[in-house]
C-alpha positions as CSV (number, residue, x, y, z in Angstrom):
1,X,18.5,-12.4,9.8
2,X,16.3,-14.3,7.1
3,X,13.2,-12.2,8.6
4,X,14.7,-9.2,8.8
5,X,15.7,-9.3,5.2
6,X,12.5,-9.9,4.3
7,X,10.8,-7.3,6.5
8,X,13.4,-4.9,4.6
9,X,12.6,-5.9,1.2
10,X,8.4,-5.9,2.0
11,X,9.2,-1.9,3.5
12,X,10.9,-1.3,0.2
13,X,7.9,-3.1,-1.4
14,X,5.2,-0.7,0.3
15,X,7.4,2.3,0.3
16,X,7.4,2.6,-3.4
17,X,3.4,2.7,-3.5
18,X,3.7,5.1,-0.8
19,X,5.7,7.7,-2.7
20,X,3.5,7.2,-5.3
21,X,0.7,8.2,-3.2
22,X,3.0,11.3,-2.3
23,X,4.0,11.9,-5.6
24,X,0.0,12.2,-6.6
25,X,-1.3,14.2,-3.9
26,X,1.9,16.9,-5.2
27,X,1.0,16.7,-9.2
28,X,-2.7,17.1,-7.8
29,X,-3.7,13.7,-9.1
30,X,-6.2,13.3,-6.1
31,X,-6.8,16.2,-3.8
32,X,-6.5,16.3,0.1
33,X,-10.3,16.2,0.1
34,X,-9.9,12.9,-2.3
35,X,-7.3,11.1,-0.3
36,X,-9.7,11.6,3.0
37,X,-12.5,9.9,0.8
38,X,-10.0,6.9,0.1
39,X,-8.8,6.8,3.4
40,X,-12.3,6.2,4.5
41,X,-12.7,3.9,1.8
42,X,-9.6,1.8,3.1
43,X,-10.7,2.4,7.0
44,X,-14.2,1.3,6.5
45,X,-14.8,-1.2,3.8
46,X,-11.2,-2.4,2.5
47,X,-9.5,-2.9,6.2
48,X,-12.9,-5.0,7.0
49,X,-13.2,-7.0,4.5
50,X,-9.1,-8.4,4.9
51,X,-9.7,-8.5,8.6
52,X,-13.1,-10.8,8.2
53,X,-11.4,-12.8,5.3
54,X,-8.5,-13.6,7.4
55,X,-10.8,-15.5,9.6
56,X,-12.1,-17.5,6.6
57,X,-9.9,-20.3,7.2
58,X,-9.8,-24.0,8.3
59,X,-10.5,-24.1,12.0
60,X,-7.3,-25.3,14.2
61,X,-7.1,-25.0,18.2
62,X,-3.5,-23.9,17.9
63,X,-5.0,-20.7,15.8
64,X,-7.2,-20.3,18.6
65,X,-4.4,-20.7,21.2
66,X,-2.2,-18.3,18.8
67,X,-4.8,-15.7,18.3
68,X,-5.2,-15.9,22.6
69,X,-1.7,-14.8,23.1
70,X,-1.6,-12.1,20.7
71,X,-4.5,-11.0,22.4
72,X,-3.0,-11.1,25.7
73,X,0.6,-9.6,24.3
74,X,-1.3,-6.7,22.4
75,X,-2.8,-6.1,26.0
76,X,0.7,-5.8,27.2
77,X,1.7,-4.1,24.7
78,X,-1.1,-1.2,24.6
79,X,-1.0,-0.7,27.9
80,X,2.1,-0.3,28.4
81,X,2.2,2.1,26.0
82,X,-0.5,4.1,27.8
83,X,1.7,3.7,31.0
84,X,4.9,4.4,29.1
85,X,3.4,8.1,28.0
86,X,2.3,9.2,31.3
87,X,6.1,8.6,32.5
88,X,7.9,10.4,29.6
89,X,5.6,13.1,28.8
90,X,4.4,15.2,32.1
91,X,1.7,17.7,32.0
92,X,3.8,20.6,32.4
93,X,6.0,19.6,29.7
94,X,7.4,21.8,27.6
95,X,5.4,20.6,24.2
96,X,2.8,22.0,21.9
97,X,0.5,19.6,23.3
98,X,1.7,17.3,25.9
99,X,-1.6,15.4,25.1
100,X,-1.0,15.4,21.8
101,X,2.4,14.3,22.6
102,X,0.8,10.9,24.5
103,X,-1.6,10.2,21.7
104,X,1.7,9.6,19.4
105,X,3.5,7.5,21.8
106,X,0.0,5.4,22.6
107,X,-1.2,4.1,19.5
108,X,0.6,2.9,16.0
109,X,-0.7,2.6,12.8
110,X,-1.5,-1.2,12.9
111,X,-4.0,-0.9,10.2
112,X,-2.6,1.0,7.4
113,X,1.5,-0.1,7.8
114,X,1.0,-3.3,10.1
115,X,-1.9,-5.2,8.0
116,X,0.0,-5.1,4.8
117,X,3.6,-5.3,6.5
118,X,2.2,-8.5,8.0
119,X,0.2,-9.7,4.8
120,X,3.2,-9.6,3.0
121,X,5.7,-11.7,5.9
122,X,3.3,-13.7,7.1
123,X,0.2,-13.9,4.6
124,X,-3.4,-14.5,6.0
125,X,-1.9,-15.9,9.2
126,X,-0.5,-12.3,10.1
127,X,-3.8,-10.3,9.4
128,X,-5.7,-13.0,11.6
129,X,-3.3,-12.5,14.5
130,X,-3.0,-8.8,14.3
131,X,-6.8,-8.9,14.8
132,X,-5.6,-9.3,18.4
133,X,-4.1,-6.1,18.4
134,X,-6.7,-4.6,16.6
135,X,-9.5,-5.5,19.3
136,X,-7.2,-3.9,21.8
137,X,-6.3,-0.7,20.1
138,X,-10.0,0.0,19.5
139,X,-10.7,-0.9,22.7
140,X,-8.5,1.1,24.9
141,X,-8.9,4.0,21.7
142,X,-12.6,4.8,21.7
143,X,-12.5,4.7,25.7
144,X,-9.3,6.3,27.3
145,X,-8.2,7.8,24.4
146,X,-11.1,10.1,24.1
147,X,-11.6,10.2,27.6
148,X,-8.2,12.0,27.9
149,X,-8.4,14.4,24.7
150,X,-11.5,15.2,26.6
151,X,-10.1,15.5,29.8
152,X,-13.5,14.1,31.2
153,X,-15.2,10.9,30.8
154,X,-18.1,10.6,28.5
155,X,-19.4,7.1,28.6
156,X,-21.8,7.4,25.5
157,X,-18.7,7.3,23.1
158,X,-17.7,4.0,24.3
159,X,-20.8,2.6,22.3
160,X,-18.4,3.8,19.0
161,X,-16.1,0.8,19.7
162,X,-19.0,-1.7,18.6
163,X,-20.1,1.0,15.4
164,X,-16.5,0.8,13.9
165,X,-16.6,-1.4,10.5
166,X,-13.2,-2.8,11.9
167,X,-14.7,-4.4,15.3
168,X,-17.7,-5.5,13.4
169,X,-15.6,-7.2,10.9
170,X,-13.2,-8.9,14.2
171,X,-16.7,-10.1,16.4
172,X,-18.1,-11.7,13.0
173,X,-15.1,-13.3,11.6
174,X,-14.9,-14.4,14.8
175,X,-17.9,-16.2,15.2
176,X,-18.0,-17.2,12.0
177,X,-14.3,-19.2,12.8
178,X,-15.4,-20.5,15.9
179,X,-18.3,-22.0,14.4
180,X,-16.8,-23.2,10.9
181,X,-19.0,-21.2,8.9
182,X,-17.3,-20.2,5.4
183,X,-19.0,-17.7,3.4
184,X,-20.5,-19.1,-0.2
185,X,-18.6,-18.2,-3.4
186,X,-21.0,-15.6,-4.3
187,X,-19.9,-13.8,-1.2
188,X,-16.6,-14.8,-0.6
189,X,-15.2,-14.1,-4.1
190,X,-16.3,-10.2,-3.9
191,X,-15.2,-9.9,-0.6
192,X,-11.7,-11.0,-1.1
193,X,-11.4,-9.3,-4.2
194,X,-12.1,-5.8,-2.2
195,X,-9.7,-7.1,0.3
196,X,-6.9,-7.5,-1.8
197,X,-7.0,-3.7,-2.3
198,X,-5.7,-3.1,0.7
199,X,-2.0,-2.8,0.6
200,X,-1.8,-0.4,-2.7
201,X,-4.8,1.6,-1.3
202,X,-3.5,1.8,2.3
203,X,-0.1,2.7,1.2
204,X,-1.0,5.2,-1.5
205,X,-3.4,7.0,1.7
206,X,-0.5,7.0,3.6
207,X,1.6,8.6,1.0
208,X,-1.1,11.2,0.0
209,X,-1.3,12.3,3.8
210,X,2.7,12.5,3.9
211,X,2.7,14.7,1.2
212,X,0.6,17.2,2.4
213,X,3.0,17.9,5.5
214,X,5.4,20.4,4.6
215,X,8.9,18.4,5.2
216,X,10.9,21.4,5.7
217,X,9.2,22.5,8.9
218,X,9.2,19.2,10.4
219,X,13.0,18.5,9.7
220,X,13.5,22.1,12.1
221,X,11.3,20.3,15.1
222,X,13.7,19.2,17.8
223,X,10.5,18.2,19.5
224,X,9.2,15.9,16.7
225,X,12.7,14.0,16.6
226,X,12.3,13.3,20.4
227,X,8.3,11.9,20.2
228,X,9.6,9.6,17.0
229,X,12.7,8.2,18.9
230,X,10.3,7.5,22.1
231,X,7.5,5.8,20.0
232,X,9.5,4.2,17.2
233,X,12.5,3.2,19.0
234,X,12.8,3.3,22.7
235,X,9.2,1.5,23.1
236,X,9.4,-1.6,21.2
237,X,12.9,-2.3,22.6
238,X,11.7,-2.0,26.4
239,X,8.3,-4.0,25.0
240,X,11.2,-6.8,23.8
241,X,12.7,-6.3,27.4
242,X,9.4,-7.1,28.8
243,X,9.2,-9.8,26.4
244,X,12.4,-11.5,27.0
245,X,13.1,-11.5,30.2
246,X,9.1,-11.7,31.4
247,X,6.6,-13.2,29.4
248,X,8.7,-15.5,27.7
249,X,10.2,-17.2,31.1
250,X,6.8,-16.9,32.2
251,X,5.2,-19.1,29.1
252,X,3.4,-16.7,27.4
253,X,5.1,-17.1,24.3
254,X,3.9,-18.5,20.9
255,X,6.8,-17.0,18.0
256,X,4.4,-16.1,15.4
257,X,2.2,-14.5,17.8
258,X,5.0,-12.5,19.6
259,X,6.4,-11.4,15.9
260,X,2.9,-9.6,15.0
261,X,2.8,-8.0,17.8
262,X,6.4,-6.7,18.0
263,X,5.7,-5.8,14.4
264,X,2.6,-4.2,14.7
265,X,4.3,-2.3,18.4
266,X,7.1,-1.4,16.0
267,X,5.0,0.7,13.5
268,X,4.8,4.4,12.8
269,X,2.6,6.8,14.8
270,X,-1.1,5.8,14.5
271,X,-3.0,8.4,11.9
272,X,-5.7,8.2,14.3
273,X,-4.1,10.2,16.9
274,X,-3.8,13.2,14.1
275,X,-7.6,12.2,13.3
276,X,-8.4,12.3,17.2
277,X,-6.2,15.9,17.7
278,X,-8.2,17.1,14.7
279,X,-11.8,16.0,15.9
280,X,-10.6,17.6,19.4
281,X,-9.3,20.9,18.6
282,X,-5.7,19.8,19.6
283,X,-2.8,20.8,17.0
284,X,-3.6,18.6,14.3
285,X,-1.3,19.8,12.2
286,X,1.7,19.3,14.6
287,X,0.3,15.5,15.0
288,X,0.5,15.4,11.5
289,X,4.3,16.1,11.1
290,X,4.6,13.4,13.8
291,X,3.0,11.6,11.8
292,X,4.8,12.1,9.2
293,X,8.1,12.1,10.0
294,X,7.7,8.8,12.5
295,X,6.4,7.2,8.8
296,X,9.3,8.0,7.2
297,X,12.1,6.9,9.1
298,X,10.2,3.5,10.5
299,X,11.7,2.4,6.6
300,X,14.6,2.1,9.0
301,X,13.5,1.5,12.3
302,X,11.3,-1.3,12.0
303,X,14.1,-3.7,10.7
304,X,16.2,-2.2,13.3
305,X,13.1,-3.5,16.4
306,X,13.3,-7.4,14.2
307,X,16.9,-7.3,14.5
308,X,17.4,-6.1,18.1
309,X,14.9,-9.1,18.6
310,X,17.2,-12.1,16.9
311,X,20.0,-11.0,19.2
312,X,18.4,-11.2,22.5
C-alpha cells in the first residue's frame, strides 16, 4: 500500500506540471509549432542525457543481473503486447483504423510518463532499469511497428533504431558502466544539469499536446473508451497474470525490476503511435484523442495496475 501511495502522490506531483503545459498551449503561451520544438528538445537531448546519466553509477553485478531481467520482462512485456493487439483488434474491425487501433494497444509512453514516474519512486535506479524497456520498445518500434503501418517490410528503416539519440545514449551508458568509466566533472556536471529538465519539460509536452485535443469530441467516442480500457487496464493485469503465476514460479523475478516494468507496461498510450499515424497518413488526429484521453484517466489507472499487484 506504501508504494501505491506514493505512486499516487508522484501522479499528483507530475499532473500539476502537466496542466500547466495544458493551461499554456490554451493562453497561447507556446504554440503547437513550439511544443513540437520542445518535445524534440525533451525526445532528443533531455531523455538522453537522464538515460546515459542513469548509468553513471558505481558498478554492482546485481545491477547487471537487475538490468538483465528487466530486459527479459520488457521482452515479455512488448511482445505480448504486439500478440495481445492482433487478438483483440481484427482487420475487419469496425474502427477508424484498426491499425491505428494496434499501435495504441502496442506501445506506452515509457519515456515521457514512465522516466519521470520512475525517477520520482525509485530515483536513478528506476531510469537505469527502464533502459531495459527502452531498448525493447525501440527495438520492436522502428522494425514491426513501421513495417505494419507500412503494410510491407522496408528493411532500410531498421538502420533508424541505431540513429535515435535514446539508443545511442542506452549502447554508450552501457559501455561506459560495464567498463567503470565515469565522465569528468566538466562533462558530467552539464549533462546532469540538462537531465534534470526532464520531468517539468516532459510533463509540460505532454500537457501542451493534451490541450490541443478537443475534449468534447473525444468524451462522445465509444470507440476511444474501449482502446483505453484494453491498453491501460485489461493489459497490465493479464501482464501481472503472466507474471504471477509464470515468471515468477519460474525464477525470473527480481522486485525492483518487475515494478519498472509493470510501471512502465502500466502507462498511457505511447505519443509515438500518434507520431507514427501522422508520418503514415493514418488518422492522426483520432490517435491523438487516444492519446489523450488514455493520459488522462491513467491519473487513476496506474495506481489501480500497483494495487492489483500487492493483492496477488
Amino acid at each position: 500500500m506504501q508504494l501505491v501511495t506514493t505512486t499516487i502522490t508522484a501522479i499528483l506531483e507530475l499532473f500539476i506540471i502537466l496542466f500547466i503545459g495544458v493551461i499554456g498551449l490554451k493562453k497561447k503561451i507556446f504554440t503547437e509549432a513550439g511544443n513540437k520544438k520542445l518535445s524534440d528538445l525533451a525526445l532528443y537531448i533531455v531523455s538522453p542525457a537522464i538515460i546515459f546519466v542513469s548509468f553513471q553509477t558505481e558498478y554492482s553485478h546485481d545491477k547487471l543481473m537487475a538490468l538483465l531481467t528487466s530486459f527479459e520482462l520488457s521482452l515479455i512485456s512488448i511482445i505480448g503486447a504486439v500478440i495481445f493487439s492482433l487478438i483483440v483488434i481484427k482487420k475487419n474491425a469496425k474502427s477508424k483504423d484498426y491499425l491505428v487501433d494496434r499501435m495504441a494497444l502496442m506501445y506506452t509512453n515509457c519515456g515521457f510518463v514512465g522516466i519521470p514516474l520512475l525517477q520520482i519512486i525509485l530515483g536513478s535506479e528506476g531510469v537505469f532499469l527502464v533502459t531495459g524497456y527502452i531498448t525493447v520498445f525501440h527495438l520492436v518500434c522502428w522494425t514491426y511497428g513501421i513495417s505494419m503501418l507500412q503494410e510491407t517490410s522496408q528493411k532500410s528503416d531498421y538502420l533508424k533504431i541505431f540513429k535515435n539519440p535514446n539508443m545511442i545514449a542506452i549502447i554508450l551508458g552501457f559501455t561506459t558502466y560495464v567498463l567503470r568509466i565515469k565522465l569528468p566533472p566538466l562533462l558530467a556536471v552539464p549533462v546532469t544539469q540538462i537531465s534534470a529538465m526532464n520531468t517539468p519539460l516532459s510533463m509540460l509536452v505532454v500537457g501542451a499536446s493534451l490541450g490541443c485535443s478537443k475534449l468534447g469530441e473525444i468524451f462522445l467516442d465509444k470507440r476511444i473508451y474501449y482502446i483505453t480500457f484494453l491498453h491501460n487496464i485489461l493489459y497490465p493485469v493479464l501482464f501481472l497474470c503472466i507474471g504471477h503465476y509464470i515468471l515468477m514460479p519460474l525464477g525470473l523475478y527480481n522486485a525492483t525490476s518487475w515494478m519498472t516494468i509493470v510501471i512502465a507496461t502500466a502507462c498511457p498510450v505511447g505519443s509515438t503511435s500518434t507520431m507514427f499515424a501522422l508520418n503514415f497518413s493514418r488518422q492522426h488526429k483520432y490517435s491523438s484523442a487516444i492519446l489523450g484521453f488514455s493520459t488522462l484517466v491513467s491519473a487513476i489507472t496506474i495506481p489501480l495496475i500497483l494495487f492489483i499487484d500487492t493483492l496477488m
